[in-house]
N, C-alpha and C positions, 0 to 999 in steps of 0.2 A: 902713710901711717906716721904716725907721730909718739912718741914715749912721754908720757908726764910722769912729775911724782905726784905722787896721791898723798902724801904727809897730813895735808889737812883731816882727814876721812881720820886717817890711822890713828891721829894724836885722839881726835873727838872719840872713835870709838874705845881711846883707852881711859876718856873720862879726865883727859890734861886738857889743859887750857895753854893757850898760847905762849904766857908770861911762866907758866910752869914748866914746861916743854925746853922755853929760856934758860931758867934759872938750869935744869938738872943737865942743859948741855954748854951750857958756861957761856951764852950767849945770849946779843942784844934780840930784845921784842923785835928791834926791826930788821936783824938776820934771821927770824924765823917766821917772818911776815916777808921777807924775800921770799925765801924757800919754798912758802907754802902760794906764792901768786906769780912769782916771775921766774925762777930760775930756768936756766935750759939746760944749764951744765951742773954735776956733782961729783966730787972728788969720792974716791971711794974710801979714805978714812973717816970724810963726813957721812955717810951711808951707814958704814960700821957702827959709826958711834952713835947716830940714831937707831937703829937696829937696838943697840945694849939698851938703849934709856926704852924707848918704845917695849922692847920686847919681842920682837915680831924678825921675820926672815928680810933678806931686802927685795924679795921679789914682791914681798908685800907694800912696800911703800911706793913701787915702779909701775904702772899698766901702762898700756899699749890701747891708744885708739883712731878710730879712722881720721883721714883728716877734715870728712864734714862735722867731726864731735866739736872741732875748734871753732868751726863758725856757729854751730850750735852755742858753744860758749861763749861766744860775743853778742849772740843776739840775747842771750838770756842777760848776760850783764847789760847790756844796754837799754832790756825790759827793765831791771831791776833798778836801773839809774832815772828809767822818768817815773819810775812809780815811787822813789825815793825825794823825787824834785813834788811829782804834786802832795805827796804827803806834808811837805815843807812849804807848800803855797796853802794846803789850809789850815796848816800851824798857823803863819803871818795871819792869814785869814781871820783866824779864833782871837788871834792874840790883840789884833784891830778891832774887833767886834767886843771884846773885852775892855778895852783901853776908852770908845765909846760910852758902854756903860757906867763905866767909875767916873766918867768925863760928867755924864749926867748927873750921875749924883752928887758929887760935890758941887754942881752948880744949885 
């Protein structure tokens, strides 16, 4: 079993956004883009003090999941990284196809 924080879940369901979340915890975008993809460890006055901003209990920002949920999370981010790459081969794709065009016409 494994414990993550669920921060990300919790901020979206209260309608903050990441840069918001920053600002009202006196902290960088990219300490709460730690937090919410890589942390393993949490001090418990940082807990607290999202708690106050959030609103919420801390058991709400903690769950408990198996440890196939983690390979599960890998496989989906690793879905999500080649359908992020062909998305961006047929941007280039459009973007050539377009370049083309304008190529012709000015001739």
């Amino acid at each position: 079993m494994a414990v993550k924080l669920i921060l990300a879940e919790v901020r979206t369901q209260r309608g903050m956004t990441q840069e918001e979340l920053a600002q009202a915890m006196t902290m960088s975008l990219g300490g709460i883009q730690y937090l919410e993809n890589k942390a393993a460890t949490l001090k418990f006055e940082l807990l607290d003090q999202l708690c106050e901003v959030l609103d919420c209990e801390p058991g709400d920002l903690i769950k408990r999941f198996s440890d196939g949920t983690q390979e599960e999370d890998r496989v989906i981010r690793e879905k999500r990284r080649q359908e992020k790459s062909e998305r961006m081969k047929q941007w280039w794709a459009d973007k050539r196809q377009e370049s083309k065009k304008e190529s012709k016409n000015v001739a």
